[in-house]
Every structure is written in structure tokens, then in C-alpha cells.
C-alpha positions, 0 to 999 in steps of 0.5 A: 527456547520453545517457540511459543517462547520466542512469539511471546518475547517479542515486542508489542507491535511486532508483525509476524509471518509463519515463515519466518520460522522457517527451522519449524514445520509449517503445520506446527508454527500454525498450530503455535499461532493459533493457539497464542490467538486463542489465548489473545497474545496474537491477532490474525491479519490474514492467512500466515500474518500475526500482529503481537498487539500494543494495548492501551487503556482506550483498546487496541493500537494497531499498525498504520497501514503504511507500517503492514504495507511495508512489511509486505512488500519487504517481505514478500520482495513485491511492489505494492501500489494504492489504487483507487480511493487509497491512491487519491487519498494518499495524493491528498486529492481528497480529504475523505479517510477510506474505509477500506484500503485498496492495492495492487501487488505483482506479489500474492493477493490477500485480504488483511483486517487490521481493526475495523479496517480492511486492506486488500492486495490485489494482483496488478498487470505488469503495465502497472509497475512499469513506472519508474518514478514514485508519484506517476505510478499513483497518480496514474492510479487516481486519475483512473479512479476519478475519471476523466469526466469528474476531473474539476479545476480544484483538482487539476490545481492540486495536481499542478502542485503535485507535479511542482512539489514532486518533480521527476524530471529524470523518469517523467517522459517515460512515465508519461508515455504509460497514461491513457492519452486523456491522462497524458493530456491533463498533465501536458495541458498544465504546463508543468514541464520537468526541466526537460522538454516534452516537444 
């Protein structure tokens, strides 16, 4: 089967790499993918990624961002982290939906454009992914975009329940250690303590 076949006989909301035709030259699979954008069966993402499009009578259905995060960092075996106003988003500290979407990845850099949105991968330093636990490492990133200064009750409240609801009692100290020292403060001065003594 031609390769053109096989990309059109793929589902509707499929997520393709270039280089997952590896038994092709990589000029020809770009020539294939262009030419299926042209023809409206392929969107471009971003360089080397295509969405086999669900289409529905109100337009387009793209992925969710989480769905293309994941794929990602599957593929590219990276660790992808929210940062910014996509980290307190995703913590729920805010009810405000961003535009745009903003990570850090110890893989490569990109811009993709999913619809009207766009989410970009930028390369992190390794003291980002040092984290061990999974809430810690994004809290630490929306603490760091709102800033010491705009740290409210209402929003120390939400973190106390963040920290009840998501214990890691396990990785907590090591995670802990890794926050600027105002972060450190913030969260110690809760009182939440994960089943371990922080003395």
C-alpha cells in the first residue's frame, strides 16, 4: 500500500509524525503530508506534525491539548511540564481559560497551532524536571507566575486544598527543597505537613 494510502486510511483524529514512516525517506513523507494539507485531508501542527481532522457540521474538532501534550512527550520520550498561566489553570487556581498554552520540555522546542490556539514547547533547565512528585513540580511553576507579591488568602486557601487532596508524602521534602525559599514558606505556613515531619 502507497503511503498516501495508508495516511488517509487512518482514523479521524489521528496525530502524525513524519517519523513514523521511518521505511520512507524523510523528503518523501514530507512531500506525501504536504500534498494531503493541500487536498484538506492533513492540518499541520508544527514542522513534522499532522492531525488527520474530525469534522463535524459546526467545523473542525481538534485535539484537547492534553491529548497533543501527551502524544508529545510519548513520542519524543520527554517530560513536558505547564508553566505560567497554563500551570495555574491546570491547578484550577484560576477559572480564566488561556489563549495560548505555555510548557516546558527537557525534549525539543516547538510552536504548534491547534485551531485558534497555540501551545508552545519551550526547553526548560534540568532543576525544572528534578521534581519527583506530579503536583509540586506545577505547583512550583504557578507560584512562580503569580508571584510572591500577588499570593491572596483566597488563593492560599485553594493551595491548602491542593496539598490535602494530592498528598505526596513520599516525594514532599525532596520536592520542597527545590522551591525558592518565599515558595517554601508559603507552604510550610499552611500547616499541611504530608504524613512526615518536616522539623
Amino acid at each position: 500500500m502507497r503511503l498516501k494510502e495508508r495516511i488517509i486510511r487512518r482514523k479521524d483524529g489521528a496525530i502524525l509524525f513524519r517519523d513514523f514512516f521511518k521505511e520512507y525517506d524523510d523528503e518523501y513523507v514530507g512531500n506525501v503530508c504536504s500534498e494531503l494539507v493541500k487536498e484538506g485531508i492533513l492540518i499541520r501542527l508544527s514542522q513534522g506534525i499532522y492531525y488527520k481532522p474530525v469534522k463535524t457540521r459546526l467545523g473542525i474538532l481538534f485535539p484537547t491539548v492534553d491529548e497533543l501534550i501527551c502524544t508529545i512527550a510519548k513520542r519524543d520520550h520527554a517530560v513536558i511540564l505547564p508553566t505560567g498561566n497554563t500551570a495555574i489553570h491546570q491547578l484550577g487556581l484560576t477559572t480564566q481559560v488561556p489563549t495560548n498554552y505555555e510548557f516546558l520540555t527537557n525534549g525539543a522546542a516547538r510552536d504548534i497551532n491547534v485551531g485558534n490556539r497555540t501551545i508552545r514547547l519551550k526547553h526548560g533547565v534540568a532543576n525544572n524536571f528534578a521534581f519527583k512528585g506530579k503536583l509540586m513540580p506545577v505547583l512550583h511553576q504557578a507560584l512562580r507566575a503569580i508571584g510572591k507579591e500577588n499570593i491572596t488568602q483566597e488563593l492560599l486557601g485553594q493551595i491548602a486544598l491542593l496539598l490535602q487532596n494530592m498528598p505526596e508524602p513520599k516525594t514532599f521534602r525532596h520536592d520542597l527543597a527545590l522551591m525558592a525559599k518565599w515558595e517554601q514558606d508559603i507552604i510550610t505556613k499552611l500547616n499541611i505537613i504530608q504524613n512526615e515531619s518536616l522539623d
